[in-house]
Structures are given as C-alpha cells and as structure tokens.
C-alpha angles and dihedrals in degrees: 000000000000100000131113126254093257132165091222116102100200086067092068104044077110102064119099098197131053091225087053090065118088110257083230097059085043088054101055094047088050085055096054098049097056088042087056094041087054087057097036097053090050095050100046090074091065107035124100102230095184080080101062092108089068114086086217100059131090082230092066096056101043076060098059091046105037094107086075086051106107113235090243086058102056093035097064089050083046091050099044088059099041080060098052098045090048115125106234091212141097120289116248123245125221131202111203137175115210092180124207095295127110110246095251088052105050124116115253085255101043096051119111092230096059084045093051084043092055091040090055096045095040089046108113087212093053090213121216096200080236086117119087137193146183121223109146137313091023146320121322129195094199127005111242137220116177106201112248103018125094130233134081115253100250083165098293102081090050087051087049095051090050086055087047090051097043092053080052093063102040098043114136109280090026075285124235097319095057094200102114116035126201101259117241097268094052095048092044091042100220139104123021129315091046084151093056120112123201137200112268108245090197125089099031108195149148079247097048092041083055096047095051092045086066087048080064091050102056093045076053090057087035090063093036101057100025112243127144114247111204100217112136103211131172127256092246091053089060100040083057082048097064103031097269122137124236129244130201092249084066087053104043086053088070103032114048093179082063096039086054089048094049103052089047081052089055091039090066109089099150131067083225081051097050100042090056085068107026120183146189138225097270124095126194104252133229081270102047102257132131112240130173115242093209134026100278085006089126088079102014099107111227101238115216105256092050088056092103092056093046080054096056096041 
C-alpha cells in the first residue's frame, strides 16, 4: 500500500497484513530479534528472574519482552530448572479404588483426587511429584494400581488416573469436590469460552488452600513427564500462575453479561451519560453472586469521575 520499502519498522505499524510489509523492513526486525535472542540466551543464566516483578531489575525487563524470546531460547533455561528441582528419589505408588461410579457422581472421599490427596500427605516420604521415571510407554509421577482392575502401570495407568482426577473436577455443579466451577459463560450457556472451568472463590479454608496446592502439583507432573492434563482453564488462572496480572479483557472473555457491563460502563462519557444508569460499589461475582466491592459499597453510588476505578475494581 503506498509506503515505501523501509527498515524501519515504525513505518509499517499500518499495514494489516504481513505480506503487505516490505521484506526489508521483515529482514531488519528479524535481525534484531536474533541479535536480542543471542543476548538474551547468554543472560538468562545469571539473572535473578524471582525479581521480575521490580522495574530496576534486568528481570523485569527480559519479562516485558519475553514475547520476542524464541521458544528455543526460554526451553533450555525451563529445562535446566526442571532438572535441578528435580527429587532424586523413587517415585511413590498409589492404590486406588475408583469404584464403579462414574467420576461426576462419586461421593468428596471416593474420588481419585482426595485419594491421591491422603496418599500424598500419609506417605513417610512426603513426596513432592518432583520425582520422574520412566517405566514403559512414558514418564510417570506415581505408579498406579486401581483395586479391583488388572494390569501393571507402565505409564498408562498413571495417565489414566490424571484424566480420572480432571473429569472430577470438572464434573457438572464443580461436582463434589467443589474446587473448580463452570465459568459464567458456561452456566449461562452463552458467548464464547462456554468449555472453561474457574476456581471456586467460596469456602475458603486451610483445607481448601492444601487441596488446591496439590492441584498445583499435578499441572507441575503434568509438565515434568509430559502428559497432557485436560483442565480447561481460563487465560487469567495461568497468568496468576505464573505471576501476570489480569486485565478486564481477560474477564469480560468468560462473562458476557460483564463484557456487556463493561462496555456500557465505557460507553458512558458523559455525567448525563453516567446518572441514567447509576450504579453502586458491588459487582456480580464468577458465581453469580452479588458482592460488594468495598466495606458499605452494596448501597455507596460510583460517582463519574471514579468509573475508571470501578473498572478497574
């Protein structure tokens, strides 16, 4: 379109279309990339990335940029410290009885995932599920034996416990376990993201903290030996995950009725706008309910020029 074949790349932020933009210009980004990637693999080694969160440190900045890190860049640093965090030992083994429910109708104490839960925790060893092996078909985190049922856990029967445990938590109503709840769009059945599944906010307790920190143990053996764990989570569970903040975008993608909310919020640029709809300091919550978002805020009206704030609230 009209522009000149430039290496500079602020002269193509235009174009809507990657064959649109000059090769020269393609060619000198692509430089700089690799040139930035070079540095980049050799620092990584000596930064301290537990800092990323600090504006002054070099951690900091390998974060903001780490979308223009290759992939073979950051997965030689990951592997690294999978290897070094690592347990040496022996990897535990479970027997478990899955019974001759189905996993949604299973009763809090039956399911795999509270077995698996009171294996980890009577265990002498206290095993992490840092430790890996190797027995057949793929990596295993605990060898498995279901009562009842033949066979010797060459890796399948592992895998096959991971998928009991994941339609547990995603079984119709949270479930029994009432740790993971069908998002809004899924319970409302509307929008987009109708197959993603969110922590439930409700029953905060030391027992709740402890079941979903093995949840975080099982997405870590997941990773280590490789298997895929078929939990649909949101994009604003594994930015927490990983330290990222979320953003109301990430929000609105799973609630409709939000995104809705929030774009009449945004729509409002006028205070004559903003009193034909007034609102208060309370928000419907990922379980429907209405929670303030203050002390007194379910009757405390949001005046205009606070909207941003109640946006971001």
């Amino acid at each position: 379109g009209g522009k000149e074949a430039s290496g500079n790349w602020a002269n193509c932020t235009g174009y809507w279309r990657l064959g649109d933009i000059p090769q020269a210009a393609l060619r000198a980004r692509f430089a700089i990339l690799k040139a930035l990637n070079k540095l980049a693999a050799s620092a990584l080694p000596l930064v301290n990335l537990s800092l990323y969160r600090r504006k002054d440190t070099l951690a900091y900045l390998l974060a903001r940029c780490k979308g223009r890190l290759f992939p073979s860049t950051k997965d030689a640093l990951f592997v690294k410290s999978l290897d070094l965090t690592k347990d040496p030992g022996e990897i535990p083994e479970f027997t478990m009885n899955r019974g001759t429910s189905v996993a949604e109708q299973r009763k809090r104490d039956k399911t795999v995932f509270m077995q698996v839960l009171r294996l980890l925790n009577s265990d002498a060893r206290k095993p992490t599920l840092r430790a890996v092996d190797k027995r057949g078909s793929g990596k295993q985190s605990w060898v498995t034996t279901f009562q009842g049922e033949g066979g010797s856990d060459l890796g399948g029967l592992f895998r096959d416990s991971l998928r009991e445990i994941c339609a547990e938590l995603q079984a119709p109503g949270g479930g029994t376990l009432q740790l993971l709840i069908e998002c809004p769009n899924q319970r409302l059945a509307m929008g987009a993201n109708q197959d993603k599944w969110v922590p439930n906010p409700s029953g905060k307790s030391a027992q709740r903290a402890t079941e979903y920190r093995v949840i975080g143990a099982l997405l870590g053996a997941s990773i280590r030996t490789q298997s895929a764990i078929e939990l649909d989570l949101p994009p604003f569970v594994w930015k927490a995950l990983v330290g990222e903040a979320g953003t109301v975008e990430d929000m609105v993608a799973i609630d409709e009725v939000l995104s809705k909310e929030v774009q009449s919020i945004r729509a409002a640029t006028t205070r004559e706008a903003w009193a034909a709809r007034p609102r208060t300091w309370r928000v419907r919550s990922i379980t429907g309910r209405t929670v303030p978002l203050r002390p007194g805020g379910l009757d405390a009206p949001v005046a205009f020029e606070h909207k941003g704030q109640y946006l971001e609230e």
